[in-house]
N, C-alpha and C positions, 0 to 999 in steps of 0.2 A: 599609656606607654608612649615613649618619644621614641622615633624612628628615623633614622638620618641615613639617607640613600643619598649615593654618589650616580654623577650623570652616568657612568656606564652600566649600573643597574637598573636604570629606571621600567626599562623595557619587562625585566624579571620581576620588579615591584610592581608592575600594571598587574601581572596575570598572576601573582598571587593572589591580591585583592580583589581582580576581578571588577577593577574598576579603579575611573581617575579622580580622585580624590581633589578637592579645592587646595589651591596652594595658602598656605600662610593663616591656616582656619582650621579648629579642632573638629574630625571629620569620623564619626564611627569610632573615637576613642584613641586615635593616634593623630599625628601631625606629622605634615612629609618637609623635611627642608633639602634643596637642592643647592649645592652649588657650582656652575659651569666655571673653571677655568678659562680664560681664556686661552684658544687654542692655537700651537705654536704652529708656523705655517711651515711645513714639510715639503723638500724637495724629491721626488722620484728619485729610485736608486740608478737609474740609468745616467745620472751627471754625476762625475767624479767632483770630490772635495777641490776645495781650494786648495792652494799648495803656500800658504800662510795666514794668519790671525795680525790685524790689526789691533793695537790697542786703543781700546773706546771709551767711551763714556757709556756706553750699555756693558762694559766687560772687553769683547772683543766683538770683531766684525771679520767675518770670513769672505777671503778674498782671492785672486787673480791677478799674479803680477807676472807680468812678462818684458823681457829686456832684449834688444834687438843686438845684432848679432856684432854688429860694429857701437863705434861711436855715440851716444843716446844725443839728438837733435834738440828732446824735449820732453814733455811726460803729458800723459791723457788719460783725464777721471771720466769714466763712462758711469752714469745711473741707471738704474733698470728702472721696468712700468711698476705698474702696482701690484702688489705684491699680493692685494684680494683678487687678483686679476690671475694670479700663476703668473706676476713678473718677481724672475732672480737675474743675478747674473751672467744664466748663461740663456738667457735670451737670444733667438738668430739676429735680434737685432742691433742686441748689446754688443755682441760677439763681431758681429760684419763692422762693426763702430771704429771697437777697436782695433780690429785686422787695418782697418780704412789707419787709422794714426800709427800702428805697427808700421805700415807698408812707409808710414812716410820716415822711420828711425826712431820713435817716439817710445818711450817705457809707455808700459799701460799697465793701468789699473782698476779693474771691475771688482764688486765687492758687490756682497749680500747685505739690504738693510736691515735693522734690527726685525727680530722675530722672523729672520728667515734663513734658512735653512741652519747654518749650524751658528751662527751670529746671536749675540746676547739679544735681551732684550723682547721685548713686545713690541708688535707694529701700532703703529700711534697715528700716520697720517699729516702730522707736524712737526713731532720733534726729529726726526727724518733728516732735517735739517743739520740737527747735528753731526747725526752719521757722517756727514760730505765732510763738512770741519773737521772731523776726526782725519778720515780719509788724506786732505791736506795736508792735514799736519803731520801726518805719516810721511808724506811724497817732499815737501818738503826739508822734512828731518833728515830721510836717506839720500836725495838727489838735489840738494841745494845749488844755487845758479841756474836750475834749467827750470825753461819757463812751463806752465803751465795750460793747458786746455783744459776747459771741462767741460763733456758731451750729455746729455740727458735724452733718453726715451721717454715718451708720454707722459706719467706719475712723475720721470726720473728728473724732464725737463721742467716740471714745475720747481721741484725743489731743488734740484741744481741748478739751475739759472738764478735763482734768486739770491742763494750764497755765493755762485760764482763772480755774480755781477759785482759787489762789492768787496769781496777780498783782493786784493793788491797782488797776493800770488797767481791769478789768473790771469792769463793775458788774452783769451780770449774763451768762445762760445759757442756750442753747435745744440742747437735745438730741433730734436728730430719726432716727426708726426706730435710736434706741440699740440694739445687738445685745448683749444681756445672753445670750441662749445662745451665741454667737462666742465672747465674753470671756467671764471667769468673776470679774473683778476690778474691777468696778463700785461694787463699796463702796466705794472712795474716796468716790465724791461725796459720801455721809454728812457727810465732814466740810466741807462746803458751808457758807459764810455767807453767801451772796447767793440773788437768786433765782435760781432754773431752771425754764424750761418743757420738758415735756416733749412732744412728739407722734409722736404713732402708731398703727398700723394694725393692725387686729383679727386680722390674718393674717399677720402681720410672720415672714418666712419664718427669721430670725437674734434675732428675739426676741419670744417670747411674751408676750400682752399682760398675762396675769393674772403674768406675772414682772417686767413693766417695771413695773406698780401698787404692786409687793410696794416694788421698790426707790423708789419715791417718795412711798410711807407713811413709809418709813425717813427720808428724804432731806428730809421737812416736819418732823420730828422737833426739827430746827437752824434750817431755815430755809425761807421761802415757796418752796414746790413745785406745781406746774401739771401736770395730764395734758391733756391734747386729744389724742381718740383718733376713728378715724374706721372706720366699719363698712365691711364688703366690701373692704379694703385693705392689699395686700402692703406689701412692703417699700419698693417704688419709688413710691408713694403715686400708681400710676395712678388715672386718673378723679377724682384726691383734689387736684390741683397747686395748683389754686386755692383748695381750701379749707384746704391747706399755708400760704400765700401769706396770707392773712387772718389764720389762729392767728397769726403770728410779725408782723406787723401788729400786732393789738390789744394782743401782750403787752406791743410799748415804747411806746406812744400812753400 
């Protein structure tokens, strides 16, 4: 007899049997085949939905768009950490980002990468990439003429900095708690022509701060590069939000 359990049975398949059975091997006269979906990564009910769907190449991409109260100065793409990490959107750090480019007149726009919360798609780790493209091509479809920034958190600033650097609708860069011990492939930025700010924390648990210095001595070599760095402060820039919030403020004023 063939027997096809699904991952949310297995636990009720053990103690029928009374035992775990070898996988993919005829075992006491049945065969167990299992197959795990991958799992979509779920946000807690405590954060409200976006209040729009981008359209993607994964489907859609759920988002966060806010428009300041006068005039719009410019537009600001915030990326969240990773997303195995419990990074979305509303990250406090996403969040302080883009209050910091609010503050200064700026639309802003934070968005869920694929396979996270209600955003198409599976998380993948590189095509990620894409997401921000899409994103772009969003900001620039509805806000044409105004320039662009684009901010990344930890995960966010690997793969935003690297689409941002070369797309022409960016005109500049903020790189926040970059994880240069995580990665080891940060020397892209090097070949940076715009600016980049960079901030971060004395304690930065994924990147040491006399390593994030080293890469943005390099990184001023091509072109205007910025540290703001803040004493006593991990990765999550507790105690620091607001003074997160100000750095990315003054850099587009």
């Amino acid at each position: 007899m063939r027997e096809a359990v699904s991952s949310g049975s297995i636990a009720k398949f053990y103690q029928k049997k009374g035992a775990i059975p070898n996988i993919g091997r005829r075992d006491s006269g049945y065969r167990l085949q299992i197959e795990i979906p991958k799992p979509k990564i779920e946000i807690s009910f405590m954060y409200p939905q976006g209040n729009l769907f981008i359209p993607a190449s994964v489907g859609r991409l759920e988002a966060i768009l806010k428009e300041p109260a006068g005039e719009a100065r410019g537009v600001g793409l915030v990326c969240h950490p990773h997303p195995l990490g419990g990074g979305t959107m509303h990250n406090k750090v996403v969040f302080r980002a883009s209050a910091g480019l609010g503050d200064a007149g700026f639309v802003t726009l934070r968005f869920n990468f694929r396979g996270v919360g209600l955003s198409g798609g599976e998380h993948d780790g590189i095509a990620e990439k894409q997401d921000v493209r899409d994103a772009l091509d969003f900001l620039s479809a509805n806000f044409p003429g105004l320039p662009i920034t684009l901010a990344g958190f930890s995960f966010g600033s690997r793969i935003g900095n690297e689409v941002g650097m070369t797309d022409d609708r960016v005109v500049r860069l903020i790189s926040i708690g970059t994880p240069v011990d995580k990665y080891d492939d940060f020397d892209f930025l090097v070949e940076a022509r715009k600016p980049v700010l960079f901030v971060h924390g004395d304690r930065d648990e994924f990147g040491a701060l006399d390593h994030v210095r080293e890469l943005v001595e390099r990184v001023a070599e091509n072109t205007e590069a910025k540290l703001v760095w803040f004493k006593d402060c991990g990765h999550f820039f507790d105690h620091h939000l607001n003074d997160l919030r100000a750095a990315v403020r003054d850099f587009v004023i």
